[in-house]
KEKE-3310 file (N, C-alpha, C; in steps of 0.2 Angstrom, whole numbers, plus 5000, padded with zeros to 4 digits):
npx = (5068:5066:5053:5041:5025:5016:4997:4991:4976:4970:4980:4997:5011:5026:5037:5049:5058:5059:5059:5071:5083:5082:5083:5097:5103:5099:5090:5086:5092:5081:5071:5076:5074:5063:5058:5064:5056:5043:5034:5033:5026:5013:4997:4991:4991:5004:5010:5003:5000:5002:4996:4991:4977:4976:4988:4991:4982:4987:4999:4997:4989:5000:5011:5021:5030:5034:5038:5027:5032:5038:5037:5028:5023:5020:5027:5019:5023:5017:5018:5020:5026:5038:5042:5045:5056:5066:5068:5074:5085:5093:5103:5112:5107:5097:5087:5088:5083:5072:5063:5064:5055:5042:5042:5040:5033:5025:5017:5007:4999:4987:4980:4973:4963:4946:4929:4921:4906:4890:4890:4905:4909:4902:4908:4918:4917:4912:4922:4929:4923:4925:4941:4939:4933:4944:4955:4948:4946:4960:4964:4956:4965:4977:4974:4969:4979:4990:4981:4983:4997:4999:5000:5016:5022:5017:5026:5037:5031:5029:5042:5049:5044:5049:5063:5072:5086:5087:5086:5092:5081:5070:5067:5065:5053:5044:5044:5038:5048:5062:5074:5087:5086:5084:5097:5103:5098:5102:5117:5118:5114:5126:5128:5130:5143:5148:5156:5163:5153:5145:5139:5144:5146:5149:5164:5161:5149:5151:5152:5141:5131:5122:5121:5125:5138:5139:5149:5146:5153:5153:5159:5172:5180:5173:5164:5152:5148:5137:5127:5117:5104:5101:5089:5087:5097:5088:5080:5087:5088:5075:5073:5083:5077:5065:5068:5071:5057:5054:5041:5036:5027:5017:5013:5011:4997:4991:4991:4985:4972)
npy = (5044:5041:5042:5042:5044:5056:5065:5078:5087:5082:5081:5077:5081:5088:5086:5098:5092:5084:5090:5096:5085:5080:5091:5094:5100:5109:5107:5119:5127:5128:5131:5145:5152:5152:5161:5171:5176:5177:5185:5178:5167:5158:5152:5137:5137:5136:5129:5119:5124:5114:5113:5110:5101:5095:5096:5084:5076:5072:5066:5053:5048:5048:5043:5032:5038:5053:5060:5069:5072:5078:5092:5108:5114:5110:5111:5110:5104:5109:5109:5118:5126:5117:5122:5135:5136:5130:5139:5148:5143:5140:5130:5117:5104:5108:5112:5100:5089:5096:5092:5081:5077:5083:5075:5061:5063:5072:5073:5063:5066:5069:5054:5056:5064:5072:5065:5075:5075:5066:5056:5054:5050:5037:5032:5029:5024:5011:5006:5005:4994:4982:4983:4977:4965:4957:4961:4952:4940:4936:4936:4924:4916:4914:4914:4898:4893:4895:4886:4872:4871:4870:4859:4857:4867:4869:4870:4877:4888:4890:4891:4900:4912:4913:4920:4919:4908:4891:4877:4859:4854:4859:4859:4845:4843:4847:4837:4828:4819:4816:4826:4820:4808:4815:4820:4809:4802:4814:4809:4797:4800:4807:4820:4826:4822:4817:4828:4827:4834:4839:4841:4843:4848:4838:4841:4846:4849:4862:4873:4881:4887:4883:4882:4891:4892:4895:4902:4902:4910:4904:4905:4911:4899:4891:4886:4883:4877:4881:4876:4880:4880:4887:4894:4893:4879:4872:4870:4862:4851:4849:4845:4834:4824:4824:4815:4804:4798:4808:4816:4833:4834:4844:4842:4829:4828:4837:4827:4817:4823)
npz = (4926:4941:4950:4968:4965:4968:4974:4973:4972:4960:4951:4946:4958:4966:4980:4989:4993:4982:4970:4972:4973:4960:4953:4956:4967:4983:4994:5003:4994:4986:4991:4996:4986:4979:4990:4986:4977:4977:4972:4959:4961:4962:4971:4972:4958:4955:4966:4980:4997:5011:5027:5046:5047:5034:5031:5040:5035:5021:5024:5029:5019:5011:5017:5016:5008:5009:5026:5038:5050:5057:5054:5049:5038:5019:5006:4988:4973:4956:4938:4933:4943:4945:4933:4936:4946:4939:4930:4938:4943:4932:4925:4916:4921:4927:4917:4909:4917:4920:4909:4908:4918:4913:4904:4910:4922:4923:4913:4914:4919:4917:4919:4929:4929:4932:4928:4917:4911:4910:4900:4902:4913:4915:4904:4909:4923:4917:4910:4922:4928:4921:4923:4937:4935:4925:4938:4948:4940:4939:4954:4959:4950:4955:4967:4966:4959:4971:4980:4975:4975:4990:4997:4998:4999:5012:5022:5020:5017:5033:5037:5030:5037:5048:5057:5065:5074:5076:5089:5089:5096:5092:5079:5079:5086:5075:5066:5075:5084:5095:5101:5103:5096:5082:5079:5081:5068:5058:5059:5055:5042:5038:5040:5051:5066:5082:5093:5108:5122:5109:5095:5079:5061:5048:5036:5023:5025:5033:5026:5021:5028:5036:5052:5067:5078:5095:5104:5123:5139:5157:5168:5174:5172:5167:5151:5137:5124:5111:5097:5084:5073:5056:5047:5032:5036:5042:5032:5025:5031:5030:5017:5016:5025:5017:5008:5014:5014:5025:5033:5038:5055:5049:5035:5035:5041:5032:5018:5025:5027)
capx = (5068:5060:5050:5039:5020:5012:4995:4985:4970:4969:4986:5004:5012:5032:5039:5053:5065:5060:5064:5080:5087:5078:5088:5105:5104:5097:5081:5089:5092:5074:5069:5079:5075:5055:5057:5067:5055:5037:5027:5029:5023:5004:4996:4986:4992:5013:5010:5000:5002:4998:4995:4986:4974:4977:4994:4991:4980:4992:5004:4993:4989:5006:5018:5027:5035:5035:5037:5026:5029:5041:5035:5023:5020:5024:5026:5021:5025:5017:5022:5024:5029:5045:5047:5049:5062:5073:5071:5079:5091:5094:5107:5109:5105:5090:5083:5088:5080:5062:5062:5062:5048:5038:5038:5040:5029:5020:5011:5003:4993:4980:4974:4971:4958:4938:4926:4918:4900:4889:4893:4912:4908:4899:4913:4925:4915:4912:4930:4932:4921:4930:4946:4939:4933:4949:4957:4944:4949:4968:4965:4955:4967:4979:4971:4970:4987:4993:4982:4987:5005:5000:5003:5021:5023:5017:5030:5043:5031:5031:5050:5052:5042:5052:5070:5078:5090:5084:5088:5089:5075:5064:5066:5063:5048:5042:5044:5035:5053:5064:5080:5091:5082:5085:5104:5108:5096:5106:5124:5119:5113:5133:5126:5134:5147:5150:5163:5162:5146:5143:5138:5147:5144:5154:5168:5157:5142:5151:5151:5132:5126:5117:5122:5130:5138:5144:5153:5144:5155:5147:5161:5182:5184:5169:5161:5145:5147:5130:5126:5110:5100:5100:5083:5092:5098:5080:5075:5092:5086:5068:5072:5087:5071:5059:5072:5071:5050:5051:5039:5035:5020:5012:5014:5007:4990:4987:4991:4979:4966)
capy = (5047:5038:5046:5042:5045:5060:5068:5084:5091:5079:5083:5074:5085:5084:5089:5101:5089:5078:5094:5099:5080:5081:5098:5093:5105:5106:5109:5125:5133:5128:5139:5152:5155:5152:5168:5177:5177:5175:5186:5176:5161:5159:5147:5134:5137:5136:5126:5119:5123:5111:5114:5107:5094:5094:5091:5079:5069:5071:5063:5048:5043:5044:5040:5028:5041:5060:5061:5076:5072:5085:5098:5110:5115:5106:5112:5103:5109:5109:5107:5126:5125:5114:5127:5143:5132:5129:5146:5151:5139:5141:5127:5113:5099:5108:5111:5094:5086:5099:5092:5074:5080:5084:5069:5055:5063:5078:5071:5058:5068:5067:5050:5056:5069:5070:5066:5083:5075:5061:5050:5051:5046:5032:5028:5028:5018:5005:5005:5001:4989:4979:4982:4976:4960:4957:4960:4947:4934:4937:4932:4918:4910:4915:4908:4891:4891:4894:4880:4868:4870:4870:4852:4856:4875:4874:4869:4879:4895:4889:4892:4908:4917:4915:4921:4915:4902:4888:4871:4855:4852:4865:4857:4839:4844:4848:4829:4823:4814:4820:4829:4813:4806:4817:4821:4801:4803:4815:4809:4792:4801:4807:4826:4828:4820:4820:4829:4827:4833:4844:4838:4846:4845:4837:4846:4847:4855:4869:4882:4881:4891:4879:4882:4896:4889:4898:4898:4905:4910:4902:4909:4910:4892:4885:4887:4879:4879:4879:4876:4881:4879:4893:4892:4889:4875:4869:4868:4856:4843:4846:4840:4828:4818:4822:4808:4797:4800:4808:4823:4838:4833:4848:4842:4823:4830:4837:4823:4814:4826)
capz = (4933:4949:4957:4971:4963:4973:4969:4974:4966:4953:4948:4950:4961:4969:4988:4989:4991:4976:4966:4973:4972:4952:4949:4959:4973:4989:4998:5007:4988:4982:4997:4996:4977:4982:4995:4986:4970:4980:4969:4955:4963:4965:4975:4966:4950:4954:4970:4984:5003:5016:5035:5048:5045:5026:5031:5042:5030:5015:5027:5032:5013:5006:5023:5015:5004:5013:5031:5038:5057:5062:5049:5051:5033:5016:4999:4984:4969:4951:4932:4932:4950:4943:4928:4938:4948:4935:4927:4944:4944:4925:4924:4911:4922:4929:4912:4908:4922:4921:4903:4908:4922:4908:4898:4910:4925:4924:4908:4915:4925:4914:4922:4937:4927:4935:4922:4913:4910:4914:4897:4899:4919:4912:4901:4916:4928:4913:4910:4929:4931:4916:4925:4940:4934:4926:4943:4951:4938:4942:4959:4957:4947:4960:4974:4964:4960:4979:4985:4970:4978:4998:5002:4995:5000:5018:5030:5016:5021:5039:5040:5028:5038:5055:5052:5069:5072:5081:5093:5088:5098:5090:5073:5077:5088:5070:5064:5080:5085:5102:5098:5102:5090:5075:5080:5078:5062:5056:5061:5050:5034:5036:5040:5059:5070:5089:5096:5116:5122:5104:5089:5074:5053:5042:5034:5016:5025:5038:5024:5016:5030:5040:5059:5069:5085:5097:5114:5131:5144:5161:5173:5172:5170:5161:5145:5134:5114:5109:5089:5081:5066:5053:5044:5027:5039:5043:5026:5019:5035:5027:5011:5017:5027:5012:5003:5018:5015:5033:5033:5046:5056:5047:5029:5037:5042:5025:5016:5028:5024)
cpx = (5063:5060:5044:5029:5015:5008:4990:4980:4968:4975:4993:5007:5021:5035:5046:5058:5066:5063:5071:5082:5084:5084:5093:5105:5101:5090:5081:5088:5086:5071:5070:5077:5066:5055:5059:5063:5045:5033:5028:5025:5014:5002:4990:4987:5003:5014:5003:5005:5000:5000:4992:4985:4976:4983:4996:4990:4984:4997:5002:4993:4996:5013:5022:5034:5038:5034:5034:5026:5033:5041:5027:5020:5023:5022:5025:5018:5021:5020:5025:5026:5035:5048:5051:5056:5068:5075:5075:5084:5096:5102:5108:5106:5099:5085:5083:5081:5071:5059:5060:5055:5043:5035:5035:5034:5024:5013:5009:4998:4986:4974:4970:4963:4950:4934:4921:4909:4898:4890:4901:4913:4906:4904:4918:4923:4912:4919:4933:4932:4924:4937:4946:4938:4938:4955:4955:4947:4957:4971:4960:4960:4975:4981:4972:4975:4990:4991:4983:4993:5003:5001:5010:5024:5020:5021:5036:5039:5032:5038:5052:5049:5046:5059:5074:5080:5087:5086:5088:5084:5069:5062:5063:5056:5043:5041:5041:5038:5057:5072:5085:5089:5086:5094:5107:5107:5103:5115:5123:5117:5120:5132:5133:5138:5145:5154:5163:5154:5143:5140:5139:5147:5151:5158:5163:5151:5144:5151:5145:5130:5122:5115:5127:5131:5144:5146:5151:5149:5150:5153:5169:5184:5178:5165:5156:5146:5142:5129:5118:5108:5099:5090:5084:5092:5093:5077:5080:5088:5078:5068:5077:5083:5067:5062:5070:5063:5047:5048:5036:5027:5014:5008:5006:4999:4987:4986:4985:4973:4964)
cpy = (5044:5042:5043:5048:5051:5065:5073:5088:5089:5079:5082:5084:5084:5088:5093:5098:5084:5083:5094:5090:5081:5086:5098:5099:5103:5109:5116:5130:5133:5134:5145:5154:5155:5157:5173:5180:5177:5179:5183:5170:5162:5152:5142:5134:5135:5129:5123:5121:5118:5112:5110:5102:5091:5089:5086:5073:5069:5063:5057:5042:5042:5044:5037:5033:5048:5060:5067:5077:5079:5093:5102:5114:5111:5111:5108:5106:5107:5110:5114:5128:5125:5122:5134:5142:5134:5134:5148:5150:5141:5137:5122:5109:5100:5109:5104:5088:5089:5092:5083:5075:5078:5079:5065:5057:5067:5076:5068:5060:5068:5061:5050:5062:5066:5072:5073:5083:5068:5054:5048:5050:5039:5027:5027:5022:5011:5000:5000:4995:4982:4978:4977:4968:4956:4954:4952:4939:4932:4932:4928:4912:4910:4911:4900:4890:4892:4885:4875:4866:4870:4866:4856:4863:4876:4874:4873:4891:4896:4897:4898:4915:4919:4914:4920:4909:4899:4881:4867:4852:4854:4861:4850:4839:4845:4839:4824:4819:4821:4824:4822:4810:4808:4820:4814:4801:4806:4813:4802:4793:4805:4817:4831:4821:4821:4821:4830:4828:4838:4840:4845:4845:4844:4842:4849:4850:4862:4877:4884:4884:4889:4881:4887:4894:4895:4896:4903:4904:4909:4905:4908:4905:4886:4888:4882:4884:4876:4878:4874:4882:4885:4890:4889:4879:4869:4867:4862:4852:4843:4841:4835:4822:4816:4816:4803:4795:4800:4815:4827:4834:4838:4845:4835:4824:4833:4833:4817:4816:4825)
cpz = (4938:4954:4959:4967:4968:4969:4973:4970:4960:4948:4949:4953:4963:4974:4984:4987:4984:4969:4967:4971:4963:4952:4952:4961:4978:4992:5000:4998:4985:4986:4996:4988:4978:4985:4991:4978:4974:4977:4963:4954:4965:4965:4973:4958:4951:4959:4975:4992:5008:5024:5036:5048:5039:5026:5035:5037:5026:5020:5028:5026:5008:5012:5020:5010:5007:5019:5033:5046:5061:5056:5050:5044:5026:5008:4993:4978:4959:4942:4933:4937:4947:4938:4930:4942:4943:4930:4933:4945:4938:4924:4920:4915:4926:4922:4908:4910:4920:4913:4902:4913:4918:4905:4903:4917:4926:4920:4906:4920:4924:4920:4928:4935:4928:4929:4921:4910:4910:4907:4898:4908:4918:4910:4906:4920:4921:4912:4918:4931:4927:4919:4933:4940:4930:4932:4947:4949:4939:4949:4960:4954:4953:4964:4972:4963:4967:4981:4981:4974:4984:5000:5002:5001:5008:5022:5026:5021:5029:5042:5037:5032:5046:5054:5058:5070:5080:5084:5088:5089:5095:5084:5073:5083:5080:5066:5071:5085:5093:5097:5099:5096:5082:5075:5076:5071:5055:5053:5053:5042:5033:5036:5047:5061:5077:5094:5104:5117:5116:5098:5085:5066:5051:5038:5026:5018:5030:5033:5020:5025:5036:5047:5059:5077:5086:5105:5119:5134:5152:5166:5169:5171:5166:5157:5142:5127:5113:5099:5088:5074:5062:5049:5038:5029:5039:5036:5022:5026:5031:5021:5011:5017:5023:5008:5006:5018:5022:5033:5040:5046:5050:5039:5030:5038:5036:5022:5017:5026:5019)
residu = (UNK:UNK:UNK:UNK:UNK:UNK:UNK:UNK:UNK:UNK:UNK:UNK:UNK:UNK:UNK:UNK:UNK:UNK:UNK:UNK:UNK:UNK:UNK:UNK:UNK:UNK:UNK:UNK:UNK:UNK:UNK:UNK:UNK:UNK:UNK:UNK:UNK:UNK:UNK:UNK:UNK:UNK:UNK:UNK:UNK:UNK:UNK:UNK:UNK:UNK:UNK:UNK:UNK:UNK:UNK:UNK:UNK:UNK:UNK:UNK:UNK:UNK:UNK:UNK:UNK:UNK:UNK:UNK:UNK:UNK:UNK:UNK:UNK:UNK:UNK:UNK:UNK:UNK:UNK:UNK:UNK:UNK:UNK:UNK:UNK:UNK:UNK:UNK:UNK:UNK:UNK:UNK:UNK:UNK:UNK:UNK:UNK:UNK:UNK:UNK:UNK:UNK:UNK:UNK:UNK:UNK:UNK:UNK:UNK:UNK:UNK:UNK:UNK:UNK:UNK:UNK:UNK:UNK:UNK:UNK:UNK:UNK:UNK:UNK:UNK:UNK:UNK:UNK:UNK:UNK:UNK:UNK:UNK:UNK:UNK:UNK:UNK:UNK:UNK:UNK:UNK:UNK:UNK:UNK:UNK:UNK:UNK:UNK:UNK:UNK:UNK:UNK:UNK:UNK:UNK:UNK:UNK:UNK:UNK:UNK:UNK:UNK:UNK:UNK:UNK:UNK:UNK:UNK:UNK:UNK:UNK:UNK:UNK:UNK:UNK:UNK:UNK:UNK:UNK:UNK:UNK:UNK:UNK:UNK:UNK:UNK:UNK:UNK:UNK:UNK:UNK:UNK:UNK:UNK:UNK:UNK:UNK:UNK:UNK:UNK:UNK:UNK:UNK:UNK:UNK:UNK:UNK:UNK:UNK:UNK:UNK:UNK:UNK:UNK:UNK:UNK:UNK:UNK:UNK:UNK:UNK:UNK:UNK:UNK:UNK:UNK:UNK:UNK:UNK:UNK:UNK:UNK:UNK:UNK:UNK:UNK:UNK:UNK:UNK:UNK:UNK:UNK:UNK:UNK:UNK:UNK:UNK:UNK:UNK:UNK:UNK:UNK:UNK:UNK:UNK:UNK:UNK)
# end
């Protein structure tokens, strides 16, 4: 069962809705069966409540999973929380479900347990600092494998990190050259053609993705088909030219370095 790691008081914990989808019902019937049963629920021991500030902060340190912007209180529900549920539901697939709860998340709660005296702090914080330096060498070796690959890998991260489609100009401002320039380039490594004032790819490169041209209307009787560079795009002329050994300015200046 995946679920989203949520923890209060030292203790895994799970929102209303991660029960109800867990026990194949709905948010509404977890409620309704929580009101209609509220003395045998006790607070701190079956659940927490959050308001306020609490629930603001909750909200802040785990956002990416429970939304608390338009709520003004949140329940989050514990081991014995879950069981009185599914005694209420009393379904198979809620005893099913509590039963997997149990093994795969409830009863890991342990790690989250604060140490009980000051050698088994000791042994935690030794523990840690062990896991830390661990860590440490991790990224270390990391770091040296990145820049090991950087000549190779920067003009590749350049391009993956910008995801629009771009001119021929745009691209051969990158190799230092005009866009004339790298049109004719490409036309003579058999990449593109010139169909009137357009240039157009060979029939073996128009389905790889390259380019998406399209046609501007400029009034009722004239039109501009423009054709642009996919990023994909960018990167087959990258290593077409790396053949011709013609590299982006970027790659050139480390090289030099």
């Amino acid at each position: 069962m995946d679920l989203s790691i949520l923890v209060k008081n030292n203790q895994r914990v799970l929102t209303t809705a991660q029960i109800a989808k867990a026990y194949g019902t709905s948010h509404r019937r977890i409620s309704e069966n929580f009101n209609s049963n509220k003395q045998r629920y006790k607070e701190g021991k079956h659940f927490f409540l959050l308001q306020g500030n609490e629930l603001k902060s909750f909200g802040q340190q785990y956002g990416n999973t429970v939304s608390v912007e338009r709520v003004s209180k949140l329940y989050l529900w514990t081991e014995k929380g879950a069981w009185l549920h599914a005694k209420s539901l009393n379904s198979n697939q809620a005893w099913d479900a509590y039963e997997i709860l149990v093994d795969d998340y409830y009863s890991l709660k342990d790690i989250y347990r604060l140490p009980t005296s000051y050698k088994e702090a000791l042994l935690q914080l030794v523990s840690q600092v062990e896991k830390n330096e661990q860590l440490e060498t991790q990224n270390l070796i990391l770091i040296q494998q990145v820049n090991e690959c950087q000549p190779k890998a920067s003009y590749y991260d350049m391009v993956l990190q910008n995801k629009s489609l771009l001119s021929v100009s745009k691209i051969a401002k990158d190799y230092g050259m005009s866009a004339i320039k790298l049109n004719k380039l490409l036309h003579e490594l058999g990449v593109q053609y010139k169909q009137g004032d357009i240039w157009l790819l060979y029939a073996k490169h128009q389905d790889k993705g390259y380019t998406q041209t399209h046609t501007h209307v400029i009034d009722a009787e004239k039109s501009k088909v423009q054709t642009k560079w996919t990023q994909k795009g960018r990167l087959f002329i990258y290593e077409l030219l790396k053949q011709q050994s013609i590299l982006p300015i970027i790659e050139r200046e480390e090289r030099a370095s």
